[in-house]
N, C-alpha and C positions, 0 to 999 in steps of 0.2 A: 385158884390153885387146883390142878386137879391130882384128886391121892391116888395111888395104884394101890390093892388088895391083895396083890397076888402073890407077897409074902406069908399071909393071913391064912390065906385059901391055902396054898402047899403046906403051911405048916397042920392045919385040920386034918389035910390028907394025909401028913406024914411023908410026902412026894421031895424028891431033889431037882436042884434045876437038868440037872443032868438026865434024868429019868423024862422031865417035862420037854427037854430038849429033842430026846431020841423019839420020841414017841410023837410031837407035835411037827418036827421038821422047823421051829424055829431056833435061829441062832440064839447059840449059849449065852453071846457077849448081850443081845437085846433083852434073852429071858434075866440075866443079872442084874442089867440096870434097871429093868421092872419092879424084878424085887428088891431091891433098894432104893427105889424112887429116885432113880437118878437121869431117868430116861425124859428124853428131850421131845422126842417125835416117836411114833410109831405107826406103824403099815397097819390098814384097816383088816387084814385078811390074817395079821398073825394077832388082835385083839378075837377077830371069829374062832381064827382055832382055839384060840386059850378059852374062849366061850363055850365051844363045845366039847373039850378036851376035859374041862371042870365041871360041865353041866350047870354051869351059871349063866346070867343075865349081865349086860354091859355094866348095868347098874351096881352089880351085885361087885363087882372088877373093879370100875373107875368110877370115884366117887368127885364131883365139883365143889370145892368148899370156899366160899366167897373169901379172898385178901382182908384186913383188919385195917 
């Protein structure tokens, strides 16, 4: 399974999607289901921007956590 952060990270920042939206150019509907891990697939260029829009590492973003 892999976890998305990026609930975790906007909440440190104190950031809303809508702010991460306007500023990043990606869609509202993808930055939601990010942050509520609902998201199914994502574009390798709107994980870059949120990479350098946060000033974090992929790592630091999307964590792999092996199935039980």
């Amino acid at each position: 399974m892999i976890r998305c952060h990026l609930g975790r990270l906007m909440g440190e920042r104190k950031l809303k999607i809508s702010d991460v939206a306007r500023d990043t150019g990606i869609n509202r509907g993808t930055l939601t289901r990010l942050y509520q891990e609902t998201v199914e697939r994502i574009e390798v260029d709107a994980i870059d921007r949120l990479c350098r829009y946060l000033g974090v590492t992929v790592a630091d973003l999307l964590e792999y956590q092996p199935e039980e």
